[in-house]
N, CA, C and O atoms as a Maestro MAE file, in Angstrom:
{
 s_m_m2io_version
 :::
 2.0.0
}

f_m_ct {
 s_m_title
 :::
 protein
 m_atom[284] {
  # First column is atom index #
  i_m_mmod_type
  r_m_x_coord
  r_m_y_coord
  r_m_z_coord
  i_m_residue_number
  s_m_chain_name
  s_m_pdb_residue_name
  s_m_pdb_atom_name
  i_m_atomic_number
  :::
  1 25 186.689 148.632 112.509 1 A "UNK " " N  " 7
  2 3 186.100 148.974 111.231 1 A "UNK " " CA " 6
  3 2 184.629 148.573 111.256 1 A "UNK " " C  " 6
  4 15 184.170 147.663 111.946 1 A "UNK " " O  " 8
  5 25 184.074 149.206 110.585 2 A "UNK " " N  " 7
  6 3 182.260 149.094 110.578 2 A "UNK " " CA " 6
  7 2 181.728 148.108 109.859 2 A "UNK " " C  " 6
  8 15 182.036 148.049 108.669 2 A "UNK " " O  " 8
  9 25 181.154 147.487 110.215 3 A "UNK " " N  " 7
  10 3 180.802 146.308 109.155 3 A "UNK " " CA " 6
  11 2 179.109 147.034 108.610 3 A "UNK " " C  " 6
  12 15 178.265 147.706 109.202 3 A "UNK " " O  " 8
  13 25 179.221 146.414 107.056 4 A "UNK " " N  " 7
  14 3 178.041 146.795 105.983 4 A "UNK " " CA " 6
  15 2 177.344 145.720 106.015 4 A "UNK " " C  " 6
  16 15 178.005 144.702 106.219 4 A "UNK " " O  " 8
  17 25 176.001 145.565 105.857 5 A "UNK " " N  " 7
  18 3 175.565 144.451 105.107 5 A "UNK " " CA " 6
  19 2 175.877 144.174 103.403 5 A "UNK " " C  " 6
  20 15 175.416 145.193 102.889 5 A "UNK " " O  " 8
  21 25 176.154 143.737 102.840 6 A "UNK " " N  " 7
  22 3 176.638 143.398 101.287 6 A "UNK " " CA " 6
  23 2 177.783 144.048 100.662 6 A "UNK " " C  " 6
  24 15 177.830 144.513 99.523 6 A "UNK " " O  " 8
  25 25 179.070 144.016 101.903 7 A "UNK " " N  " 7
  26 3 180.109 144.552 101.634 7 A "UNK " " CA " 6
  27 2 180.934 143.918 102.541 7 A "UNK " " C  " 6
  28 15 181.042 144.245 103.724 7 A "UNK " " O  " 8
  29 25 181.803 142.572 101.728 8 A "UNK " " N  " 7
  30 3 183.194 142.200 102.864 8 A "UNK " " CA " 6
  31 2 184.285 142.689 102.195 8 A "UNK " " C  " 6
  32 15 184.482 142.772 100.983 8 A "UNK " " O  " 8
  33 25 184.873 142.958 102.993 9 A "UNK " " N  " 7
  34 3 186.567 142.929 103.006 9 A "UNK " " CA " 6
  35 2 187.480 142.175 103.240 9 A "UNK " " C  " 6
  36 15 187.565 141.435 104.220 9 A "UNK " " O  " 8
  37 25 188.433 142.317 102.151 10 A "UNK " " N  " 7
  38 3 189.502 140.874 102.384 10 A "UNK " " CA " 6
  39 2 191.023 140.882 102.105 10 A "UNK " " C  " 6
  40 15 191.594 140.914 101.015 10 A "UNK " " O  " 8
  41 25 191.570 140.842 103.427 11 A "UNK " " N  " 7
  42 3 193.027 141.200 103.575 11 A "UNK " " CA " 6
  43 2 193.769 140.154 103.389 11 A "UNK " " C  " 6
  44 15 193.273 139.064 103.107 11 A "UNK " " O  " 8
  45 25 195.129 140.359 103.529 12 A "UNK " " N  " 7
  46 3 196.101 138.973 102.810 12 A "UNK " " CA " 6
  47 2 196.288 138.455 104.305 12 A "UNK " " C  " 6
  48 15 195.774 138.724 105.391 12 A "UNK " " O  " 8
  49 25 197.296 137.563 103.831 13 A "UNK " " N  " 7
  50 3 197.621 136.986 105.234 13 A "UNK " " CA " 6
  51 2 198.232 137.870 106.352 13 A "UNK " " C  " 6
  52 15 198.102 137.633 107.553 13 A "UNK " " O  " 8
  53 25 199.027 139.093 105.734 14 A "UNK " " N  " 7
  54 3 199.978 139.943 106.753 14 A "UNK " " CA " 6
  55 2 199.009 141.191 107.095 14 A "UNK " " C  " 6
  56 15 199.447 142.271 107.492 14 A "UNK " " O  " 8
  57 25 197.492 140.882 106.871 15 A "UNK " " N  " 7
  58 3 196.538 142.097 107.455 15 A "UNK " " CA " 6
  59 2 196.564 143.194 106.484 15 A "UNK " " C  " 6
  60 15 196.081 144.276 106.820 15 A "UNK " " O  " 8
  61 25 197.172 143.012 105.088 16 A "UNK " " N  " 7
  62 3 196.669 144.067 104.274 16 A "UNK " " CA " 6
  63 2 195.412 143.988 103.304 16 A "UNK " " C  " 6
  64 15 195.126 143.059 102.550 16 A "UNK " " O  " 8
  65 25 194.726 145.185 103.501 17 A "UNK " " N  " 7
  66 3 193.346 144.904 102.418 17 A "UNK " " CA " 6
  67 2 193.808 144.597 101.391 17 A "UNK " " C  " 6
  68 15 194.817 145.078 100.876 17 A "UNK " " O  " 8
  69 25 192.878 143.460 100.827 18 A "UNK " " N  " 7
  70 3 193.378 143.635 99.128 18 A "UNK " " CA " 6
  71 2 192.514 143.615 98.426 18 A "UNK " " C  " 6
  72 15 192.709 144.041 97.288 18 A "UNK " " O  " 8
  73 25 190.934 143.016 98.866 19 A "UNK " " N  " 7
  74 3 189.570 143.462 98.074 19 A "UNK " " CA " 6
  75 2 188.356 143.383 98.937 19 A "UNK " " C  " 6
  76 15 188.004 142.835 99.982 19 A "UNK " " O  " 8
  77 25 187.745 144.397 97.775 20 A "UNK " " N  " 7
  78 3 185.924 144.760 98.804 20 A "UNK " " CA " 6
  79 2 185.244 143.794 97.613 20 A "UNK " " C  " 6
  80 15 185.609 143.601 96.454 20 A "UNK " " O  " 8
  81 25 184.308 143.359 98.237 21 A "UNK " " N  " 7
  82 3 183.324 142.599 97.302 21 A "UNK " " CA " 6
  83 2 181.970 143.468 97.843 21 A "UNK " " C  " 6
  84 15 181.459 143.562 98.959 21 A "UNK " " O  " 8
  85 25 181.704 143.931 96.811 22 A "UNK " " N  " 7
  86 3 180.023 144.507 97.087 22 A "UNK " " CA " 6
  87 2 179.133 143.609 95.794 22 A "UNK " " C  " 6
  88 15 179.203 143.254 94.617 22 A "UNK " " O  " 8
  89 25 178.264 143.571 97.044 23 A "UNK " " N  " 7
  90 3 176.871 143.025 96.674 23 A "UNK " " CA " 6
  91 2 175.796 144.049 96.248 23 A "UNK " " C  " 6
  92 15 174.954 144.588 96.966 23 A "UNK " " O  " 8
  93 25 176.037 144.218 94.765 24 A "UNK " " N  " 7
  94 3 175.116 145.364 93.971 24 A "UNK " " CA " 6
  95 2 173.754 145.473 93.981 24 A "UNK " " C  " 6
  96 15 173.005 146.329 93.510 24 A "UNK " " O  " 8
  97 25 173.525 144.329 94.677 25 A "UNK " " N  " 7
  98 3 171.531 143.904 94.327 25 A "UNK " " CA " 6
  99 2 171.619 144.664 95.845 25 A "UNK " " C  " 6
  100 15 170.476 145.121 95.833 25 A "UNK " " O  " 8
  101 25 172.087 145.042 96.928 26 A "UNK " " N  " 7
  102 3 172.180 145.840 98.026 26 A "UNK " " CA " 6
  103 2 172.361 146.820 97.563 26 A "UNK " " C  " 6
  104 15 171.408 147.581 97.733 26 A "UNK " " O  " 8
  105 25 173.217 147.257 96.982 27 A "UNK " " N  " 7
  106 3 174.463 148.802 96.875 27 A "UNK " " CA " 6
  107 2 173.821 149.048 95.161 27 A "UNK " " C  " 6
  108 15 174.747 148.981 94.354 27 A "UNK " " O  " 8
  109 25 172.946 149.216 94.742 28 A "UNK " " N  " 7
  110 3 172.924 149.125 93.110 28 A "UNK " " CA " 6
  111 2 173.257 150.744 93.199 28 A "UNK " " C  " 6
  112 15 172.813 151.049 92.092 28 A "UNK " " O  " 8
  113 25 173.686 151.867 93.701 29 A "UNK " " N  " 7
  114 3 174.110 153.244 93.813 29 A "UNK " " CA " 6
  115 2 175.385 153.258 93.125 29 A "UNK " " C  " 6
  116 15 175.642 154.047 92.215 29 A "UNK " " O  " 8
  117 25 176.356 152.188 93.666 30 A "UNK " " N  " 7
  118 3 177.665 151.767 92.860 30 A "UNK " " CA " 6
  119 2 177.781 151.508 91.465 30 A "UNK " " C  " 6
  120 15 178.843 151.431 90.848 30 A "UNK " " O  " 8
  121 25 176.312 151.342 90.870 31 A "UNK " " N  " 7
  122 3 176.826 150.567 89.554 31 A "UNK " " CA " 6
  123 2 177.181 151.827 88.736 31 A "UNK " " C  " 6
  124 15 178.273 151.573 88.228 31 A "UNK " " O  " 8
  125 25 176.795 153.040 88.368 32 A "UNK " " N  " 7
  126 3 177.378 154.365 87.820 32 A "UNK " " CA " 6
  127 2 178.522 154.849 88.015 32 A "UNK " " C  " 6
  128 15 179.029 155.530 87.124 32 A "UNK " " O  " 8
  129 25 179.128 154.642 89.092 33 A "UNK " " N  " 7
  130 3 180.255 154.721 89.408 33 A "UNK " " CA " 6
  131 2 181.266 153.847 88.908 33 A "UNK " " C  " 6
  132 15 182.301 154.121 88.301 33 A "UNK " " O  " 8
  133 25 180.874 152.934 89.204 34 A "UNK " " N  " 7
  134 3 181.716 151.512 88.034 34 A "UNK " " CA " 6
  135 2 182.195 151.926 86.532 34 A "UNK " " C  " 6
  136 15 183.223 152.104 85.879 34 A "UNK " " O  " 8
  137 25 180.709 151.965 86.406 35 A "UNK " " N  " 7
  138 3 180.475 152.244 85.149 35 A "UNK " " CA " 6
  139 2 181.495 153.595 84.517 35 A "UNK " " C  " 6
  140 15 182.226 153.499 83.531 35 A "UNK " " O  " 8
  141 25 181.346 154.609 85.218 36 A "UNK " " N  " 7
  142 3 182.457 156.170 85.085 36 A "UNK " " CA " 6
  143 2 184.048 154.858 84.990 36 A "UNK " " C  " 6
  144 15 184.721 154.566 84.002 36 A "UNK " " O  " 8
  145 25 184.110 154.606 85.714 37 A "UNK " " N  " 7
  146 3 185.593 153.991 85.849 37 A "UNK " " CA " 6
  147 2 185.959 152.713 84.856 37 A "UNK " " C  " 6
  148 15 186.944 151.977 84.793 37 A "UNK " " O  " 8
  149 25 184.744 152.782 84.124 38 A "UNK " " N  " 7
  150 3 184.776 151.798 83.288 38 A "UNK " " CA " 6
  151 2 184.803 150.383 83.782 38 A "UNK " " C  " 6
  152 15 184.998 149.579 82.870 38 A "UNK " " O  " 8
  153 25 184.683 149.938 84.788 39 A "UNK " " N  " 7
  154 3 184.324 148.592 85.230 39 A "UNK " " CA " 6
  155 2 182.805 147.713 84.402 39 A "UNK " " C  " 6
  156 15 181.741 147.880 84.999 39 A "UNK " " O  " 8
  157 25 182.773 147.007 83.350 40 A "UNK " " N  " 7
  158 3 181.364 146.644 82.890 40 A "UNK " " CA " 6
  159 2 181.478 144.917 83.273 40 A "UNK " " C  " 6
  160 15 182.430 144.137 83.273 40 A "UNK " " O  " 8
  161 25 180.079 144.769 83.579 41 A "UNK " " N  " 7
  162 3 180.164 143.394 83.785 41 A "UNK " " CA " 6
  163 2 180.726 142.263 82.753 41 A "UNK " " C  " 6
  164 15 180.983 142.810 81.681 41 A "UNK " " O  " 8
  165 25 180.905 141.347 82.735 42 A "UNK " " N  " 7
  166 3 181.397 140.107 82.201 42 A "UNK " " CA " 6
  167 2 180.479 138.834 81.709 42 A "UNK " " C  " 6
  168 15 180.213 137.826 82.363 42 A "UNK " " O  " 8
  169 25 180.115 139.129 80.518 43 A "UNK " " N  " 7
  170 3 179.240 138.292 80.153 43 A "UNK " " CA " 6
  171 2 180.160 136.734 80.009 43 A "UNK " " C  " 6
  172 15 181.314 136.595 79.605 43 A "UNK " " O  " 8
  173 25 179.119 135.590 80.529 44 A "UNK " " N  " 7
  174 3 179.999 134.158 79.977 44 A "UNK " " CA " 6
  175 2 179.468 133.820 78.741 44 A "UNK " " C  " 6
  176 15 179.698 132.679 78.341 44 A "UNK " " O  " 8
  177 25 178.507 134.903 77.738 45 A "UNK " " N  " 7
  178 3 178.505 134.731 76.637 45 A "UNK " " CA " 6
  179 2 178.944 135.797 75.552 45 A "UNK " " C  " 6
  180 15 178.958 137.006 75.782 45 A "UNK " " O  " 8
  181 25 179.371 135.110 74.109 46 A "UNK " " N  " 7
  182 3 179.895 135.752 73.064 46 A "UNK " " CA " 6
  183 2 178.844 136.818 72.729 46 A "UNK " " C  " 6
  184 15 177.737 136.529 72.274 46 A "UNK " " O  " 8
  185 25 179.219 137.954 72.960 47 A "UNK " " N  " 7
  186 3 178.436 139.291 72.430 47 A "UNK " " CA " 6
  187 2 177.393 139.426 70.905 47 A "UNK " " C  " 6
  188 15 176.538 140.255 70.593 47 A "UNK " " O  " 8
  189 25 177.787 138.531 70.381 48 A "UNK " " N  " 7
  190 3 177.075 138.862 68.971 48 A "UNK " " CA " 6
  191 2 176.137 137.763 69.275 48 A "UNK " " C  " 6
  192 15 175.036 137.927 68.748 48 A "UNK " " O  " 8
  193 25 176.316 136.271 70.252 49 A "UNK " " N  " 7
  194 3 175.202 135.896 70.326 49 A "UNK " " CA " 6
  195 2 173.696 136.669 71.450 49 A "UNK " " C  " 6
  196 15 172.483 136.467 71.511 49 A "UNK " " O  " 8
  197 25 174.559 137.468 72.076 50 A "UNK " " N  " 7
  198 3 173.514 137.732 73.016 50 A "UNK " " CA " 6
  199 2 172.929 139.259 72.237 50 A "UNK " " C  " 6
  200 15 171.735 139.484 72.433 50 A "UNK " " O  " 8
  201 25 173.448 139.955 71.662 51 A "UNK " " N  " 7
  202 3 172.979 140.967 70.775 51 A "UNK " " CA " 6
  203 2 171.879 140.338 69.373 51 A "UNK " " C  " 6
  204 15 170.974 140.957 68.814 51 A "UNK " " O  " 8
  205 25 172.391 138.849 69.093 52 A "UNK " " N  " 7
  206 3 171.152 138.171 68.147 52 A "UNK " " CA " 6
  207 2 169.851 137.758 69.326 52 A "UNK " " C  " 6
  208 15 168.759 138.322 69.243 52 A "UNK " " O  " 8
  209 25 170.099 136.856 70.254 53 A "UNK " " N  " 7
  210 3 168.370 136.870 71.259 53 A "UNK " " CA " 6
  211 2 168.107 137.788 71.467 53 A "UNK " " C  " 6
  212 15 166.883 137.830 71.352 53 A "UNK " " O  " 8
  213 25 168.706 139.280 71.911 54 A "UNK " " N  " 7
  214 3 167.939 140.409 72.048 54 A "UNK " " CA " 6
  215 2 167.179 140.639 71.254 54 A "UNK " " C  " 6
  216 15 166.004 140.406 71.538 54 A "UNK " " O  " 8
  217 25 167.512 141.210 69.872 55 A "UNK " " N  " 7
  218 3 166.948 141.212 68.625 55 A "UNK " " CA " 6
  219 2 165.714 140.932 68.277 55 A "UNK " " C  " 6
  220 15 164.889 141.502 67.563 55 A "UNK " " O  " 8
  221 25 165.719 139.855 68.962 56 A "UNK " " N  " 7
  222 3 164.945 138.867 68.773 56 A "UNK " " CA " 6
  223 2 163.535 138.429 70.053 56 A "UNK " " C  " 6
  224 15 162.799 137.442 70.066 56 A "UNK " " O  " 8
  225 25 163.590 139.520 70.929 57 A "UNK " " N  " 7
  226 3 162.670 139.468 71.596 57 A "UNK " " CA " 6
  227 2 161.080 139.402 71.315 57 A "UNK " " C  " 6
  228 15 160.329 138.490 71.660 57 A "UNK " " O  " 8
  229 25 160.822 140.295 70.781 58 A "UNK " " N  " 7
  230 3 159.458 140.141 70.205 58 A "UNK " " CA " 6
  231 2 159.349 139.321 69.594 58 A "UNK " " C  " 6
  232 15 158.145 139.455 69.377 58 A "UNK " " O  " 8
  233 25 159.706 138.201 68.888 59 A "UNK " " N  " 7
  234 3 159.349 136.876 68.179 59 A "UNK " " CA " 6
  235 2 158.601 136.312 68.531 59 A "UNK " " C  " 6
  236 15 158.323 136.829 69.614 59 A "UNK " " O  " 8
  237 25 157.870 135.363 68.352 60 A "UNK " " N  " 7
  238 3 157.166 134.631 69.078 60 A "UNK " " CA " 6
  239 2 157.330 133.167 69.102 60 A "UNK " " C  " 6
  240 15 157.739 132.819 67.994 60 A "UNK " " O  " 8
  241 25 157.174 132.079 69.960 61 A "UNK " " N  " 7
  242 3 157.742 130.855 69.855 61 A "UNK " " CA " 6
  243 2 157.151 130.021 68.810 61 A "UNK " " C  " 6
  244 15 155.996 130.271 68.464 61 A "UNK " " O  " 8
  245 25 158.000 128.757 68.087 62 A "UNK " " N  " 7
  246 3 156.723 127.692 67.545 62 A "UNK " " CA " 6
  247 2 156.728 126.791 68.152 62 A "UNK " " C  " 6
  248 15 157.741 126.499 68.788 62 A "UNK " " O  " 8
  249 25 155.601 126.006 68.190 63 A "UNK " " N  " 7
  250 3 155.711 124.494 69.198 63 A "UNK " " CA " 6
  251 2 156.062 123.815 68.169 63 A "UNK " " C  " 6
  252 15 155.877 124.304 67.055 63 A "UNK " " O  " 8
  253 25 156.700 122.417 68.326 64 A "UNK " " N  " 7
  254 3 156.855 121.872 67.605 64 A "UNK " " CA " 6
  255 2 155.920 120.031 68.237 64 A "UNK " " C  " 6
  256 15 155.747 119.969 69.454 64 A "UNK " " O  " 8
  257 25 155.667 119.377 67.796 65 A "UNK " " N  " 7
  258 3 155.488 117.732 68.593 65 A "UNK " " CA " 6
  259 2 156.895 117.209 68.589 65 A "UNK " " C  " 6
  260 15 157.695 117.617 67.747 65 A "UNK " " O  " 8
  261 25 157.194 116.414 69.400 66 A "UNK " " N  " 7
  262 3 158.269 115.691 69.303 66 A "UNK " " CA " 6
  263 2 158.369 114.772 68.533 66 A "UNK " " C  " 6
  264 15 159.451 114.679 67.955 66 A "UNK " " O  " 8
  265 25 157.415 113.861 68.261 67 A "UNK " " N  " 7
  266 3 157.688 113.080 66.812 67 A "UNK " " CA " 6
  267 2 157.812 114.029 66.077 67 A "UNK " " C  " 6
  268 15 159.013 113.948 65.818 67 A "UNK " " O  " 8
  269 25 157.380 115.039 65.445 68 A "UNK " " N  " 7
  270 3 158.233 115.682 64.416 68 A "UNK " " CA " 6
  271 2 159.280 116.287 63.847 68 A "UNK " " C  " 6
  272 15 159.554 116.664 62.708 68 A "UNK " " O  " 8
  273 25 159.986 116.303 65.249 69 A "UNK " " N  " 7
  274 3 161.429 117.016 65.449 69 A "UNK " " CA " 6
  275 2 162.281 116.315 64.350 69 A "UNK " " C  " 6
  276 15 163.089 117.112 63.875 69 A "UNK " " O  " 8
  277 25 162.352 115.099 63.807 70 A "UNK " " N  " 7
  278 3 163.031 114.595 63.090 70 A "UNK " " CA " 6
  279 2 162.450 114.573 61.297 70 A "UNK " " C  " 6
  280 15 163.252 114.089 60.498 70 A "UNK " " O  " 8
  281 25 161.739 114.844 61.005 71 A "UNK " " N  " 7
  282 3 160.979 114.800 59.644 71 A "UNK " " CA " 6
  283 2 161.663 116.202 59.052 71 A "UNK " " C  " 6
  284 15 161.358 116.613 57.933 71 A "UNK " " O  " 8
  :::
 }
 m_bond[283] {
  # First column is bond index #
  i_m_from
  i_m_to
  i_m_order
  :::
  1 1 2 1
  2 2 3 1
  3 3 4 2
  4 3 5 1
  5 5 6 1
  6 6 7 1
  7 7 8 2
  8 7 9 1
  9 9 10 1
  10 10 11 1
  11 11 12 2
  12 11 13 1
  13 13 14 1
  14 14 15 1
  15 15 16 2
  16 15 17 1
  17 17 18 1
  18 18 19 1
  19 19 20 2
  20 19 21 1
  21 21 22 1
  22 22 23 1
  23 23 24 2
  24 23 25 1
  25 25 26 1
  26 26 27 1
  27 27 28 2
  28 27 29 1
  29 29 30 1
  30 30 31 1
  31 31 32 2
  32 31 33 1
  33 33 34 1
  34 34 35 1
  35 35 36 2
  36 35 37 1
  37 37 38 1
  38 38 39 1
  39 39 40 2
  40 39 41 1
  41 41 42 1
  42 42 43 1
  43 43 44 2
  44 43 45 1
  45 45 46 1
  46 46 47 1
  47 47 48 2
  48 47 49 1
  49 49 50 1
  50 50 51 1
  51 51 52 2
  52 51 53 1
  53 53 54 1
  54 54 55 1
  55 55 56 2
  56 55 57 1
  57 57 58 1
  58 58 59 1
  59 59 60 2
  60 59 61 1
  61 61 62 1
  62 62 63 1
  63 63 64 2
  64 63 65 1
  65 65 66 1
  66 66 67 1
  67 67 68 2
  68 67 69 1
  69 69 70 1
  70 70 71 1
  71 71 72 2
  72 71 73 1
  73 73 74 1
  74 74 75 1
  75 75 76 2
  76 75 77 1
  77 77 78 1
  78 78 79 1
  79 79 80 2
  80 79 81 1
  81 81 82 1
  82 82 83 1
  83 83 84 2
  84 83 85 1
  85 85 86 1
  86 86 87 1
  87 87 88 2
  88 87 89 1
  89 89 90 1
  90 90 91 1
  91 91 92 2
  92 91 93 1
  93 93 94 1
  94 94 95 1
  95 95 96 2
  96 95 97 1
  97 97 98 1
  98 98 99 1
  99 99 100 2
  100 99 101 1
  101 101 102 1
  102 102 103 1
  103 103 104 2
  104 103 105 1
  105 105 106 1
  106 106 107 1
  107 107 108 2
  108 107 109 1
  109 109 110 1
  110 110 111 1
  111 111 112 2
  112 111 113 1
  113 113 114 1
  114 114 115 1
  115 115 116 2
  116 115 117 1
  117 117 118 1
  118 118 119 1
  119 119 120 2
  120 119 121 1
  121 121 122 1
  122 122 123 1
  123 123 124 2
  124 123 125 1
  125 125 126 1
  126 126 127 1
  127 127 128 2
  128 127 129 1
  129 129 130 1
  130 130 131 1
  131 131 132 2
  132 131 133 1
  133 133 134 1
  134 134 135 1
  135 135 136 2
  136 135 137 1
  137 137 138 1
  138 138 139 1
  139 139 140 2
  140 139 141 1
  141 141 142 1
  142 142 143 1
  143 143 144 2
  144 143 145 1
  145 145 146 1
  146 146 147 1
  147 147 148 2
  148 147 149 1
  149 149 150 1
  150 150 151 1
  151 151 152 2
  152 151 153 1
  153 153 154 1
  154 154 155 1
  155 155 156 2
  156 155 157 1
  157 157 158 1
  158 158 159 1
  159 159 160 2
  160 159 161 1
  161 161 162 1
  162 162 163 1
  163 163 164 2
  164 163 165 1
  165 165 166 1
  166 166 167 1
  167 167 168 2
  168 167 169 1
  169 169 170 1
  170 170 171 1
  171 171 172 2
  172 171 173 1
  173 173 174 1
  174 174 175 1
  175 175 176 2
  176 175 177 1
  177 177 178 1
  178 178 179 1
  179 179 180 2
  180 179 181 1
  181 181 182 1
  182 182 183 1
  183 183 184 2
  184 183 185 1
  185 185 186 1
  186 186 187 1
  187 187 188 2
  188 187 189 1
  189 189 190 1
  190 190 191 1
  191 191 192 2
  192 191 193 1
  193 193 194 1
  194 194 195 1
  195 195 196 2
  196 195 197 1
  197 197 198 1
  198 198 199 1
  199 199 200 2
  200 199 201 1
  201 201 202 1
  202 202 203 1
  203 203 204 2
  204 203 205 1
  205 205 206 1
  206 206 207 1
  207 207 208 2
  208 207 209 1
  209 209 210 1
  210 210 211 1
  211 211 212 2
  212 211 213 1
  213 213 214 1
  214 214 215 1
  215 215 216 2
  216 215 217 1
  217 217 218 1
  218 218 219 1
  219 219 220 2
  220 219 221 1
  221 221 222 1
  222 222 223 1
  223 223 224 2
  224 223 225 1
  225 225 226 1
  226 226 227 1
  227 227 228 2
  228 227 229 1
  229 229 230 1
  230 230 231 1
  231 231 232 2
  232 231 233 1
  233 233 234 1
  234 234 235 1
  235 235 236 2
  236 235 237 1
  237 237 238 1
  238 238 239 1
  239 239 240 2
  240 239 241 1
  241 241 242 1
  242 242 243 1
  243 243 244 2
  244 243 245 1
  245 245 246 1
  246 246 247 1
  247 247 248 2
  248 247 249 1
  249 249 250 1
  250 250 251 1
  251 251 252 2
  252 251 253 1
  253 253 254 1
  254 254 255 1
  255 255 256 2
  256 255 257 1
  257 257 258 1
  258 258 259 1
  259 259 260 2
  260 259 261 1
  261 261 262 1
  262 262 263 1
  263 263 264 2
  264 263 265 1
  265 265 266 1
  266 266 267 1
  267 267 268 2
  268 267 269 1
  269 269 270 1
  270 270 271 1
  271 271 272 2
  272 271 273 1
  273 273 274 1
  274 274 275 1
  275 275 276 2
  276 275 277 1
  277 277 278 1
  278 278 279 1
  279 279 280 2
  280 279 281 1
  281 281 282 1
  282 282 283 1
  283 283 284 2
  :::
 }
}
């Protein structure tokens, strides 16, 4: 079998495939395809918080001093 760069394969113990891991920052051609099959990534955050920082991009920061953090 041909080996890829940013693509292993991984069989069980009795030599059957059981998963491809692709490396998308290589293969980013795959991600539409995913996507058709409905595969979407997995955020480790709650959706409504990451839909509020989006939102929220153009804001702009305030500084604060650190002695004042408490007043």
């Amino acid at each position: 079998m041909a080996q890829v760069a940013g693509i292993t394969v991984e069989r069980t113990a009795r030599g059957h495939l059981m998963y491809a891991r692709i490396d998308l920052r290589k293969h980013a051609k795959f991600i539409p395809m995913l996507k058709e099959m409905g595969i979407e990534e997995k955020s480790p955050y709650d959706r409504k918080f990451v839909e509020k920082i989006k939102s929220q991009e153009g804001m702009s920061a305030v500084k604060i001093k650190t002695e004042d953090i408490w007043k």
